[in-house]
C-alpha positions in Angstrom: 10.8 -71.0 -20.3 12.6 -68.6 -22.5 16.7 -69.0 -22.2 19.2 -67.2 -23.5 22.7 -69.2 -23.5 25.3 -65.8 -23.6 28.9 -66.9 -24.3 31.1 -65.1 -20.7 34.6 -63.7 -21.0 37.0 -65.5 -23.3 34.4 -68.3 -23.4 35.2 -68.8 -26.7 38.8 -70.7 -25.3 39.1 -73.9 -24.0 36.2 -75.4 -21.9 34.3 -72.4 -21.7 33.5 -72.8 -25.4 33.3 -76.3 -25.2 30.4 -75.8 -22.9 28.5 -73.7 -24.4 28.2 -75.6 -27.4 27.6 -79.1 -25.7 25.4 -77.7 -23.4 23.6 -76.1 -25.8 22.9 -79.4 -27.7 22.3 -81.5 -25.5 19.8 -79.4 -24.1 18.0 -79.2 -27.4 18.3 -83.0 -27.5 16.3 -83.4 -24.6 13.5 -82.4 -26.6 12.3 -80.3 -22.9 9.0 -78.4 -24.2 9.8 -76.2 -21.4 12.9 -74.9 -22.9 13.1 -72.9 -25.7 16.5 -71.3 -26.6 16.3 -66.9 -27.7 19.3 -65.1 -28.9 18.4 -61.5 -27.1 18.4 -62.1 -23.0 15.8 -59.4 -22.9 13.6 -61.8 -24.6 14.0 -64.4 -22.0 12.9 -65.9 -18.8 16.2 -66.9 -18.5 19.7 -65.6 -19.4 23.0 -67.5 -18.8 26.1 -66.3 -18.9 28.7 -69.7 -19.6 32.2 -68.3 -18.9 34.1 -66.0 -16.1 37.2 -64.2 -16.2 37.5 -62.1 -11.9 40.2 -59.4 -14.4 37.7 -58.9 -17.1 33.7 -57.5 -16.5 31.7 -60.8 -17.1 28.4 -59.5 -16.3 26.4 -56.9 -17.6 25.7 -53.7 -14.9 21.7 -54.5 -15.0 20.3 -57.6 -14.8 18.8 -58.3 -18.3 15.9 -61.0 -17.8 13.9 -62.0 -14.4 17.0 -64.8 -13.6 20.3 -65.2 -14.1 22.6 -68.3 -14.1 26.3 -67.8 -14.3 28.7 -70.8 -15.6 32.3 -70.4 -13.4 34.6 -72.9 -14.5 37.7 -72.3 -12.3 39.4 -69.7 -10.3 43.1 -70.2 -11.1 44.3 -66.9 -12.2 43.0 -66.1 -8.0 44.9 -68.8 -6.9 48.1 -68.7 -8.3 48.2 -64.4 -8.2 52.2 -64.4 -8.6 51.6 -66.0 -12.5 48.2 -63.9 -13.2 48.9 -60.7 -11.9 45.7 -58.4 -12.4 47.1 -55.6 -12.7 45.4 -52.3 -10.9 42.4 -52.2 -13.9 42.1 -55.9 -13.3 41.8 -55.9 -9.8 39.1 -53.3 -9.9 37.3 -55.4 -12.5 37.8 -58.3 -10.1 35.6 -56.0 -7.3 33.1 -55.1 -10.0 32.5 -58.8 -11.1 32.3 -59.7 -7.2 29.6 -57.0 -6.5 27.8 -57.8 -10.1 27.7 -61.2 -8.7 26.0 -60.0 -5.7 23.3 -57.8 -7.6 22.5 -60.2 -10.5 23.1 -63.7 -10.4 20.6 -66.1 -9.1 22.0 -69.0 -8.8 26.2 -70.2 -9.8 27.2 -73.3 -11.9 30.4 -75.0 -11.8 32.0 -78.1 -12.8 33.6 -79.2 -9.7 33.4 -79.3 -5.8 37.2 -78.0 -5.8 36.0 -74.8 -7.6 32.7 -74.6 -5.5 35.0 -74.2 -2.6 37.2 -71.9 -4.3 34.2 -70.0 -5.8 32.9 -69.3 -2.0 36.0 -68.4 -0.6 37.2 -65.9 -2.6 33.9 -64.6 -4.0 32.1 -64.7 -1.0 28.9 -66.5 -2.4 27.0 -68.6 -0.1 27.6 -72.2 -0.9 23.7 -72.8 -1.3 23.9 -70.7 -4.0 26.5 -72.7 -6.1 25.7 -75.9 -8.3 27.9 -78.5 -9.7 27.2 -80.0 -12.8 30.4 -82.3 -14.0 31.4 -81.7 -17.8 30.4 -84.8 -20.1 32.9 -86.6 -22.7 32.3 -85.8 -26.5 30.8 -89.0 -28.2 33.8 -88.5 -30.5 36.2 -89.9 -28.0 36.0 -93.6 -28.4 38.7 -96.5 -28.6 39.1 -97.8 -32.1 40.2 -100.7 -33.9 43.3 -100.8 -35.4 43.3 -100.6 -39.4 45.2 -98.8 -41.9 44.6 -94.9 -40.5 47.2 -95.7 -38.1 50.3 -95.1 -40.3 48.5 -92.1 -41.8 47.8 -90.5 -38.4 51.7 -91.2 -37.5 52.8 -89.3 -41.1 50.3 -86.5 -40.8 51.3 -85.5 -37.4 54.8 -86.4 -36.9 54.4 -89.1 -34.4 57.0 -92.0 -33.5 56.0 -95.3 -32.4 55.6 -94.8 -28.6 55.0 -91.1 -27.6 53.2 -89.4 -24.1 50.4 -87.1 -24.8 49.0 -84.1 -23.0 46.7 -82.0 -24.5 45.6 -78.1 -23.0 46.9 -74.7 -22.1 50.5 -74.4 -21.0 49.7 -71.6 -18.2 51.5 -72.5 -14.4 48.9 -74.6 -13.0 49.2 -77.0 -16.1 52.9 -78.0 -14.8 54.2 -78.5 -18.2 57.9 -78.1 -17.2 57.9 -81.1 -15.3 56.9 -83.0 -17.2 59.2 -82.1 -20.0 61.8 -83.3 -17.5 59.6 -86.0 -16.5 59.6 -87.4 -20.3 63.4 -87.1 -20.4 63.6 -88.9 -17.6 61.6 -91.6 -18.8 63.2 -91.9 -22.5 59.7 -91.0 -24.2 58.7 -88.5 -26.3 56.3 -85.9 -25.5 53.5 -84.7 -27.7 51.8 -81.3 -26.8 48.4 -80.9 -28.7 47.2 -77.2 -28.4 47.4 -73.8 -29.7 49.5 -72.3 -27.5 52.2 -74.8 -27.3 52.7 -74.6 -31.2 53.4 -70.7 -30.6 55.5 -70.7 -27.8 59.1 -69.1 -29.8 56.7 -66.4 -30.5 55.6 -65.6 -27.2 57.2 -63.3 -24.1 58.5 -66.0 -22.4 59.3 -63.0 -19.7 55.7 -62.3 -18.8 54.7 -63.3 -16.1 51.8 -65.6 -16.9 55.1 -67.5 -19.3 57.9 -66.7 -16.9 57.6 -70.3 -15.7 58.9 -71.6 -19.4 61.9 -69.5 -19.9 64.9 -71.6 -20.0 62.8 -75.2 -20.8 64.0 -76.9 -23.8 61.3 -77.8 -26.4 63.4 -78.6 -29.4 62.3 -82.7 -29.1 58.6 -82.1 -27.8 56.3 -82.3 -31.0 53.7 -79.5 -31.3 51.2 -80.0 -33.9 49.0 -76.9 -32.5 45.3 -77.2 -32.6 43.3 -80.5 -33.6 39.9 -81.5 -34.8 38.3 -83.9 -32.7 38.5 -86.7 -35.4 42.3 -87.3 -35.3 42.7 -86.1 -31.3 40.7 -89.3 -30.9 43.3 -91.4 -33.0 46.0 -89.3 -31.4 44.6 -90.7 -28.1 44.2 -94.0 -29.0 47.9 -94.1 -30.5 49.7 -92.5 -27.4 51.4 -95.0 -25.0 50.0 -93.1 -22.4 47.9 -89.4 -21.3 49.5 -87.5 -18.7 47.7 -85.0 -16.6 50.7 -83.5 -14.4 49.1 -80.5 -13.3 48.9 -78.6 -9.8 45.5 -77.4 -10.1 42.3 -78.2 -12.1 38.8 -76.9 -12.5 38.0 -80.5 -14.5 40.2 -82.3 -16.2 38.1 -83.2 -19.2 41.3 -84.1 -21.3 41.4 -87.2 -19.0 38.3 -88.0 -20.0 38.2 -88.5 -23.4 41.8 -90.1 -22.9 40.1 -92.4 -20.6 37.0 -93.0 -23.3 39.7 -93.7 -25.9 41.3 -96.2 -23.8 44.2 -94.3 -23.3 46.4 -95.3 -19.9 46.2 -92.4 -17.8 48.8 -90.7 -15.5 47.3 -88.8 -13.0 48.8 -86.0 -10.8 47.3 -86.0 -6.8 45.5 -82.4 -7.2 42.2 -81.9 -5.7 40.1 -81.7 -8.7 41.4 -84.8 -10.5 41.2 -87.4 -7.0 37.5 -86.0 -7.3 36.9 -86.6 -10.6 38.9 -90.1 -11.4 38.0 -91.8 -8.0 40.2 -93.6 -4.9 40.8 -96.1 -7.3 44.2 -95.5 -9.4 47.3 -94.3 -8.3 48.6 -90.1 -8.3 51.5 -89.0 -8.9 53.2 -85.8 -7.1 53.3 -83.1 -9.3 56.0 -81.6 -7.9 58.2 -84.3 -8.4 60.1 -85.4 -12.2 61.3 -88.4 -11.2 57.5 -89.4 -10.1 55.4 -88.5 -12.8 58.4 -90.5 -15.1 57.7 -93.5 -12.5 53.9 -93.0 -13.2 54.8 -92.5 -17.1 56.2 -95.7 -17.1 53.8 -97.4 -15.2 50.8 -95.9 -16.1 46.9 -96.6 -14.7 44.9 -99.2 -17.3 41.7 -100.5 -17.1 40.7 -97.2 -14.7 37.1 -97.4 -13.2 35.3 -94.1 -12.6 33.3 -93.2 -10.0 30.8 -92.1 -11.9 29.0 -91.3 -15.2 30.0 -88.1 -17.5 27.7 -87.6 -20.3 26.9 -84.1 -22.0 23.3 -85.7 -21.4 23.7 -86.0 -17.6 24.8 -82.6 -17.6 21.9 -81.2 -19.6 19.4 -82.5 -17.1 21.2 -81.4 -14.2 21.5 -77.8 -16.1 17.8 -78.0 -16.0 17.2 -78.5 -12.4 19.2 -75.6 -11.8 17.2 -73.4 -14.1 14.1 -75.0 -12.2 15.3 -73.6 -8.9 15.9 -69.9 -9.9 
């Protein structure tokens, strides 16, 4: 089978990136002689599309090889609509992806069982249609021993001796203003890793998609922006602990590579991340400072997954989609 791996709207942020490229090699990796990757989709068997945006066309308007497999990460720009207003173009794009959706696309990955749900229910796909295939954890993300790059990872990136980490977007559902006030509360220092936090004097803090951080102080959170996975894994591996405080996820995969770089984990009770870390730690309410400080300061060690996420495992499971189109 021919396949054609075709980079969606704004895949080349975040996860969406981070999939296609993973995917992509781990696939190869395989060594499948029934796969064999083409850049032009009307040279394939196969074409699929690995990212989604509902306010931006994500599709092409005819289908452009016999089957098409369409990667939807999250919908949470259609859940929270007050902080991702579409706008009247985007909502009509929003109707045009839901009815390209209908014509062209055979069958519908997604990372999670949360956004299968959400993915039915406000696409209107039938849930036999829809796949999940968890994200895997870079081999990069490891626990290390400790040796001399420690004081150089502390000078290069600012970092005092005990610090909490979070590491992603710092759009609504990500809950970042609690837990500024979270790590206030609990005395420790916050360390943001990501683009968009390193930018945020420059932004419209009066947008609405920002709105939500007018007003929060981020004069003692350090910001080093974007960073390569080498020293995010010592950055892990440093932090006293990872905190995930958000209200919604697609994934989580931050938590994972916390996790494999033995990280203790703070985890807020959202749908998504019960379902991907297991019954087996305790959650923190989002909604709530004062908890996710009690959870910063008593964070989940030793944490036992309920199951196994490997780039590999996803590969194969990618593949038994394709086989069922």
């Amino acid at each position: 089978m021919k396949v054609a791996m075709v980079s969606g709207a704004n895949s080349a942020l975040g996860a969406m990136g981070l999939h296609n490229n993973e995917l992509t090699k781990a696939i190869k990796a395989l060594n499948s002689k029934n796969i064999r990757f083409v850049d032009n989709p009307k040279d394939a068997d196969l074409t699929h599309y690995v990212g989604f945006h509902p306010f931006f066309i994500s599709l092409p308007f005819f289908k452009p090889s016999k089957k098409v497999v369409l990667t939807i990460h999250d919908l949470h720009r259609l859940i929270y609509p007050n902080h991702f207003p579409p706008g009247i173009k985007g909502s009509l794009k929003f109707l045009i992806n839901k009815f390209l959706i209908w014509k062209n696309v055979d069958r519908i990955i997604t990372i999670s069982e949360t956004s299968k749900k959400d993915i039915s229910r406000f696409l209107g796909v039938n849930p036999d249609k829809i796949f999940v295939t968890y994200l895997g954890i870079k081999k990069a993300f490891k626990k290390l021993a400790k040796e001399a790059w420690e004081t150089e990872i502390r000078k290069r990136y600012s970092l005092p001796n005990e610090y909490i980490l979070f590491q992603g977007d710092i759009y609504y559902n990500k809950n970042i203003p609690n837990l500024v006030k979270a790590c206030k509360l609990a005395k420790k220092t916050l360390v943001v890793v990501g683009k968009q936090a390193k930018e945020i004097e420059n932004m419209d803090l009066d947008h609405p998609e920002l709105v939500h951080l007018k007003g929060i102080d981020f004069s003692n959170v350090i910001r080093p922006g974007f960073v390569e996975d080498n020293d995010f894994n010592k950055i892990y591996n440093l932090a006293y602990c990872y905190v995930q405080p958000s209200f919604y996820e697609g994934f989580g995969l931050p938590l994972l590579e916390a996790y494999s770089s033995g990280t203790p984990l703070v985890v807020s009770k959202a749908q998504t991340l019960v379902e991907i870390m297991g019954l087996e730690i305790k959650y923190i309410n989002p909604n709530s400072p004062e908890d996710i400080a009690m959870g910063i300061l008593n964070p989940n060690k030793n944490v036992k997954l309920p199951r196994i996420y490997t780039w590999e495992k996803t590969a194969k499971e990618t593949l038994e989609v394709y086989a069922k189109v």
